[in-house]
N, C-alpha and C positions, 0 to 999 in steps of 0.2 A: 121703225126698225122691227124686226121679225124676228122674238124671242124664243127661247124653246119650255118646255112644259117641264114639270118637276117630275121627279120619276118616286110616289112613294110605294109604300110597303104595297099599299091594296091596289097596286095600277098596273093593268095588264096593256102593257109596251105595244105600240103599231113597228112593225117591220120598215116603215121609213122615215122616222124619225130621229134625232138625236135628245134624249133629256138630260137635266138638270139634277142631280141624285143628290135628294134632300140629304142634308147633312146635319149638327148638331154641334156645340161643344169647342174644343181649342183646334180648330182644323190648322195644316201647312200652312206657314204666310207665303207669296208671293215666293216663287222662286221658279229656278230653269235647272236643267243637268242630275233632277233628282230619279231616284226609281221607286216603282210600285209596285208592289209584291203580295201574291194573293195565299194565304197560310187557309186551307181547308179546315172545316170543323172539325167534330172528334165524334161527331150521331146526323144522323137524318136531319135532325132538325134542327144541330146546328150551322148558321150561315157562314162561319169560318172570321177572319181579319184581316184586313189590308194592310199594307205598312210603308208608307214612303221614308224612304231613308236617304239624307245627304240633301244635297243640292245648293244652289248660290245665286246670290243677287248680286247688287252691284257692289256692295258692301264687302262680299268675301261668302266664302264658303260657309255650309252649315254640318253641325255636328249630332244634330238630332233626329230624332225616330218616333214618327206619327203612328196612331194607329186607329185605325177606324172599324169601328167590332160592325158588323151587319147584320146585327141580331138588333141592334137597339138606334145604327144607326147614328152615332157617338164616337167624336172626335175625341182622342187624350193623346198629349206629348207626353214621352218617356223621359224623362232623368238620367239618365244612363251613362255613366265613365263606360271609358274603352275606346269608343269610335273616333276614327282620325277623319276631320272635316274634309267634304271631297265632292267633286261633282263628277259629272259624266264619266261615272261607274258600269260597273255591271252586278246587277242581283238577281242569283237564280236558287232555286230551288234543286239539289238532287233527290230522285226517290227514293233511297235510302233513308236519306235523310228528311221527310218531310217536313217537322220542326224548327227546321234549320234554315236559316239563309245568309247564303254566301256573298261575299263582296269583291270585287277584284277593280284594278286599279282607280284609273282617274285622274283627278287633279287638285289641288289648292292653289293659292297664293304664290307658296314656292314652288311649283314644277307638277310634274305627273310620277304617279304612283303604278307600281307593279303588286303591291303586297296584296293580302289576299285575309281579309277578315271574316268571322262566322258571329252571326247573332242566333242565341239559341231563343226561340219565341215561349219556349216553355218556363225557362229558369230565369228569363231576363237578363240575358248578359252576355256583354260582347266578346271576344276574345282575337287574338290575331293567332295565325294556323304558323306553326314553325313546318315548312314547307320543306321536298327533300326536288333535287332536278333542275334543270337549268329554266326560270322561271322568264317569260317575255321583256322584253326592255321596257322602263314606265310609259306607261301611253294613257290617253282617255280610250275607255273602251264602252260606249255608249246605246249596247243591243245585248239581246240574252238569247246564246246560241245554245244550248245545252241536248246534250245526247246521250241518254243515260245518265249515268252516275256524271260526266264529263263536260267540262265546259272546254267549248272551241272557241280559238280565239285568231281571229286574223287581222292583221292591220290597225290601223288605227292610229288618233293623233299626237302627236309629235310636238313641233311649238308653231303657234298663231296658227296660218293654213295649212302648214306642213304637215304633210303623215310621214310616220316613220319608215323606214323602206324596207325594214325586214317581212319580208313576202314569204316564211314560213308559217307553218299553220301549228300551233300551238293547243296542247290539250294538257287539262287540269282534272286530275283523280281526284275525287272528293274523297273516295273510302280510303286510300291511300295517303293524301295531300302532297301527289308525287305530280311535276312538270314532265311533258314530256313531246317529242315532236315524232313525226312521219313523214317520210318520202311521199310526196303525192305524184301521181301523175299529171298530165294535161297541163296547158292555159292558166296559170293561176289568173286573180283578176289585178288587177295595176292596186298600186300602194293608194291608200285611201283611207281617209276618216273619215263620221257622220253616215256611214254608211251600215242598212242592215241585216242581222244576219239571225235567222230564226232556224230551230230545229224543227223536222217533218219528218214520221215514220218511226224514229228510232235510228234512221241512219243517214240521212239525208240532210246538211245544210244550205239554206238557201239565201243568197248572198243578194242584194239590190242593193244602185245605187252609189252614194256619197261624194266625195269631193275631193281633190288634191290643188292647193293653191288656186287659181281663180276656175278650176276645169272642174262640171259638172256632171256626172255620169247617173245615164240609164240603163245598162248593162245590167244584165240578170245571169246567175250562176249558179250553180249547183256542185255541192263538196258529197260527192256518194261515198262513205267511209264503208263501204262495203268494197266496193272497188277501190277504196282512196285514190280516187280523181276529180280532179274538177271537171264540167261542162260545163257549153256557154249556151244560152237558150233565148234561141232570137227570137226581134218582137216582132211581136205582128200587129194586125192592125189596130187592137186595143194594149195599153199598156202606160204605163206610170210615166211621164214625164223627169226626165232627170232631175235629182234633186237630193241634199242632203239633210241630216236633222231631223229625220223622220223617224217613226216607231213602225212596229211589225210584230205580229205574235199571231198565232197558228193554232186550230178549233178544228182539229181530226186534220182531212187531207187540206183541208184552205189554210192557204197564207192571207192574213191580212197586213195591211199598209196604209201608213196613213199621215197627210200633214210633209209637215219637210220644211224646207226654201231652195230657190232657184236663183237665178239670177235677177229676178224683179219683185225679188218679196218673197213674203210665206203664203204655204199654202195651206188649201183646209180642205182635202179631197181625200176620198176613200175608197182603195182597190181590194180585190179580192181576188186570188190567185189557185186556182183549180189543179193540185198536183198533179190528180190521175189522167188528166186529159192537155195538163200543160197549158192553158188559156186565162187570163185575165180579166175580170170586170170589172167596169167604173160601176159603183152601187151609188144609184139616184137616189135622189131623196124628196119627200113631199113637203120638208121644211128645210128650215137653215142649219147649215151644217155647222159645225162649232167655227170658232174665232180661227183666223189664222194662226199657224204656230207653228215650231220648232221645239227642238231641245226638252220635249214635255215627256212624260211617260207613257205606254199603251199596256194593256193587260189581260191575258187572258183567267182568266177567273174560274178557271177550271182544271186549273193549272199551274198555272198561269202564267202569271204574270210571265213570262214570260217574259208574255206580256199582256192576257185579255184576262176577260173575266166571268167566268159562269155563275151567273147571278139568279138563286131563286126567290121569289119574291111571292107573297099571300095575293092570289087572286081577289079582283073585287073591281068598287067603282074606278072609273079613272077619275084624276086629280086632276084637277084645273083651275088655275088662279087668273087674275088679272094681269094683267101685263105690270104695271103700276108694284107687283110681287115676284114677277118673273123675271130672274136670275141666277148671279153665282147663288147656291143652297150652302155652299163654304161661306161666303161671305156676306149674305142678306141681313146678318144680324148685328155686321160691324160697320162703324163710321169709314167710308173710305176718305184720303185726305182732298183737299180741294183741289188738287191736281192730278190727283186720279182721274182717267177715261170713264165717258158714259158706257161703256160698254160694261157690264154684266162682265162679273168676274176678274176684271183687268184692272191693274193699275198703271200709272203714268210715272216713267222711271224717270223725264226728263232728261235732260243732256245726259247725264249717267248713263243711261239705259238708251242711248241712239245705236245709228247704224254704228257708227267711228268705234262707239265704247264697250261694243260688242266683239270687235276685235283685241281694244285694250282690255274689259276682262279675260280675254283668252278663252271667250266660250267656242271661238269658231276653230281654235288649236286642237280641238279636243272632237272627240268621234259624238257626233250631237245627234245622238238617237235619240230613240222617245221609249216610253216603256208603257205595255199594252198589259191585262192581266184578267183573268174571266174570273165569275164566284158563281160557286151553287147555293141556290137557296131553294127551300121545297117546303111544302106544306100541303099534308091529308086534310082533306074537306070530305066530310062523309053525308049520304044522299042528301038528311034532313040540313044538312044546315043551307040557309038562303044566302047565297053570295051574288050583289047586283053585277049584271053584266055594267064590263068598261065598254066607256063609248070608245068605238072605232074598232074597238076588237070586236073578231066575228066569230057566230054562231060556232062555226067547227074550234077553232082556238078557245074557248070559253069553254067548249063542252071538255076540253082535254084537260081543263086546270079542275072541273068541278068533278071530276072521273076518275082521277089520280094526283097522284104528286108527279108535281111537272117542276125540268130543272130546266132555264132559261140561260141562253148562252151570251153572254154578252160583251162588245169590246169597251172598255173602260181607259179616258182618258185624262191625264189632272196635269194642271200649269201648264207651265212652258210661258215662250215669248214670241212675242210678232218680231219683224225687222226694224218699228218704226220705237222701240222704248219702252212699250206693255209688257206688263206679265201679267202672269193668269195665277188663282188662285182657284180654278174652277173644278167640278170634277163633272163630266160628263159620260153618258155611257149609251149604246146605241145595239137593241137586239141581231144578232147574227142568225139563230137559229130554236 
């Protein structure tokens, strides 16, 4: 089997590859439905924090809040009263708000949630928003639409396969904490969970995908809040295969996409979506792509999270292990049980975690996005210092890390679940640009 390589501090990333992003410390256990969120540094030189927050095994929902500093590379769980256990949430960032990150619905045990919680990253503490406006019905809402200050929200799931059928388009003021809808024109897109929906431009949402009862959709849309209308934007000859429980997050005018399931399993594919010329690409890879999956997070990192993640990192050798070491970097350092999967990062949920019990959790009820998240990370190297070239990186990319400080884009991937009973505890991340 065909492993992937560890991504550390000093490794300058080939373009088609997926790594393994060494980790440290109390990382996320196993879980699906959670989200990944990238909190920017506060200088140059610092690499900023991740934070996956919520998600659920087969057990029930979780109530805690991971953080991963990328300065050091260091997993800690937070302690934290306030947060109400939940999965397939949504967490975005407004600009206003940078420190802050927002939560909106979801689901537990007893039903789905519409409420709307804020973790302030600075002070450590969660609190719920007294909200003013007529706020969406509880749904899972499992993608991070955000437009400006404003989270957009459409559709989404309901109970088991069902999406809920309110096909208004719903917006959330963060400087205000005021609900509120608009007449749209055009096509809306049909009622749907598991489907997603990433912000482009500052005014543009772009809508792919998802599911309503056993029905799989590839349709792709566009919400132009300039106009307030929808468009439908047919495929052509390249384009994403219907599919829902997928993640997406957006690096300038590109949408990315990625993972899902369809009808005969999960997938583990990754497209890239050209706004200004409207075209799609399947992006090849010269190794293996990560595990199949669902319900996981994507990030951009530079933003992010969205959902990806702009990650800079100290130029140098590349890192290369054995295969015999190459794995989950979350979980290399823990006994997995004897029923865990040989797969790198996975465990083995058993009848629990089958296709059947993936309905009785009520993960497929819920809008089974993924969360994508980018990080910057940068570092001055000045003439004298000697930095060995990474293998595989080339002479022009090498000259650019040793020339300046160079911020690397990257989409970032953690958990999630296959259709046959895994989950993943893994985090993987994969250069865009």
């Amino acid at each position: 089997m065909e492993l992937h390589p560890f991504l550390e501090p000093d490794t300058i990333p080939n373009h088609d590859l997926w790594y393994v992003l060494s980790t440290f410390g109390d990382c996320p256990s196993i879980r699906v439905g959670h989200t990944c969120t990238y909190i920017k540094g506060n200088s140059e030189d610092d690499n900023g924090k991740l934070y996956v927050i919520g998600g659920a095994n087969p057990s029930g929902a979780f109530c805690d809040t991971f953080v991963l500093d990328l300065n050091t590379s260091q997993w800690d769980i937070m302690d934290l009263p306030g947060f109400r256990a939940r999965y397939e949430h949504a967490a975005f960032i407004p600009p206003s708000s940078p420190e802050k990150i927002f939560i909106f619905g979801g689901a537990d045990n007893t039903g789905n949630m519409n409420d709307v919680q804020i973790f302030d990253t600075v002070k450590n503490t969660w609190s719920t928003a007294e909200v003013s406006g007529n706020p969406p019905t509880p749904r899972t809402f499992h993608t991070n639409s955000l437009v400006g200050d404003k989270l957009v929200v459409y559709s989404g799931g309901h109970t088991q396969a069902e999406p809920v059928q309110d096909r208004q388009v719903h917006f959330f003021d963060t400087t205000s904490l005021t609900w509120s809808t608009k007449v749209i024109k055009g096509d809306a897109p049909k009622s749907r969970h598991g489907h997603v929906m990433v912000g482009v431009g500052g005014n543009q949402i772009y809508l792919h995908g998802g599911m309503a009862r056993s029905s799989f959709f590839d349709d792709f849309h566009c919400l132009d809040l300039t106009k307030n209308s929808w468009s439908h934007i047919k495929n052509k000859k390249v384009y994403p295969t219907a599919r829902a429980g997928h993640s997406g997050t957006s690096v300038g005018s590109m949408l990315f996409i990625c993972g899902g399931m369809n009808r005969d399993g999960a997938l583990d594919d990754l497209y890239r979506f050209d706004t200004s010329c409207k075209t799609w690409c399947k992006i090849e890879l010269a190794g293996p792509p990560p595990t199949c999956r669902l319900d996981f997070d994507v990030l951009e990192t530079s933003k992010h999270a969205q959902e990806m993640l702009e990650l800079a990192m100290k130029p140098g050798s590349a890192s290369s292990r054995s295969s015999s070491n190459i794995g989950s970097a979350s979980s290399r350092d823990r006994q997995l049980p004897e029923s865990a999967s040989s797969r790198p990062g996975s465990r083995q949920v058993g009848s629990a975690g089958s296709r059947e019990s993936y309905h009785e959790y009520n993960y497929e009820s819920s809008s089974t996005g993924n969360d994508i998240q980018t990080l910057e990370e940068g570092e001055n190297l000045s003439d004298e210092e000697e930095t060995p070239r990474a293998e595989g990186a080339t002479s022009s990319v090498f000259n650019d890390f040793i020339k300046s400080k160079h911020t690397m884009k990257m989409v970032l991937i953690h958990g999630g679940m296959d259709t046959e009973g895994e989950i993943f505890d893994d985090t993987l991340v994969y250069l865009v640009e």
